[in-house]
N, C-alpha and C positions, 0 to 999 in steps of 0.2 A: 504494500500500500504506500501511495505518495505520502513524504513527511508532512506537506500542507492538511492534507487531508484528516490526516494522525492527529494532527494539532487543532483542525479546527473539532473535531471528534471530543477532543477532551477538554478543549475550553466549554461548548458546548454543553458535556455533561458537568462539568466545577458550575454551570450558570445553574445547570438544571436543580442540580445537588442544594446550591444555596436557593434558591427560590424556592424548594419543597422543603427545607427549614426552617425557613420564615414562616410560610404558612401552615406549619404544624406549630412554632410557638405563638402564632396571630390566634389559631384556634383555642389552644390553650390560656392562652390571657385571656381570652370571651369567656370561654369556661367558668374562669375562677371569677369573672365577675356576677357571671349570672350565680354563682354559688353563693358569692358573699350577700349579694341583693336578699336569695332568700331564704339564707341564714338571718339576718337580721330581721326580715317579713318573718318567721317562723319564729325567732323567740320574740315578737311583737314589739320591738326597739323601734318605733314609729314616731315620736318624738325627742325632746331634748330629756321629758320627764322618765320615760322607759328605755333611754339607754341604756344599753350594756358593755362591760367589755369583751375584748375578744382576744381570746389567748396567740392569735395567729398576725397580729398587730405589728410586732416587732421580728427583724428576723433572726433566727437562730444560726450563730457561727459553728456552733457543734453539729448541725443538723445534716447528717450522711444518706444520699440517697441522690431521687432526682432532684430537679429545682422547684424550690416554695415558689411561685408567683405571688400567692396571696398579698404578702407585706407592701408591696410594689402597686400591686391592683387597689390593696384599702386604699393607699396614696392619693393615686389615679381620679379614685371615686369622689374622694376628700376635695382633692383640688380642684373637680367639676363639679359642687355644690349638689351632690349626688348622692352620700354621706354626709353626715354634718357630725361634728364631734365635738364634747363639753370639755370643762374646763378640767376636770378628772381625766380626760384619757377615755371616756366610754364614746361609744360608736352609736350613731341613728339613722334611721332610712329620712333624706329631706324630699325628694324629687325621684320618682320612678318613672312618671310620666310619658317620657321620651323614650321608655325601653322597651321593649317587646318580653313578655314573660317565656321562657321556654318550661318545659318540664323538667 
């Protein structure tokens, strides 16, 4: 086989390779959002009064395995007025609104 050909073969698949990486960690950050949404829908944390915390808040440097998303995503939610959080550190649902519920 010609070397050009070799070469555009496997730039080709390094593009493929990272494109089906992103869109398996894009999938996964949705994931852990719709999770965290109704985790806090299910222990009824709907206001500032029925806050909770959430043990999954901070991230864990000991933590061996795959990757937490969670930490990154509460963030996420936080800085788009999507969560809202007291002055405690407990977490609340402010705005669902705009989200589509999955199962």
């Amino acid at each position: 086989m010609d070397e050009r050909v070799q070469l555009a073969l496997v730039i080709s698949g390094l593009i493929c390779a990272i494109w089906l990486s992103r869109r398996i960690t894009m999938w996964r950050i949705k994931r852990t959002y719709m999770w965290i949404l109704s985790d806090l829908e299910k222990k009824g944390a709907v206001d500032s009064a029925s806050a909770i915390s959430l043990p999954y808040a901070r991230q864990n440097i000991f933590r061996v395995g795959m990757k937490d998303y969670r930490p990154r995503a509460l963030e996420f939610l936080v800085t788009n007025n999507i969560v809202g959080i007291t002055e405690e550190g407990k977490y609340y649902l402010k705005d669902t609104s705009g989200f589509k519920k999955y199962p």
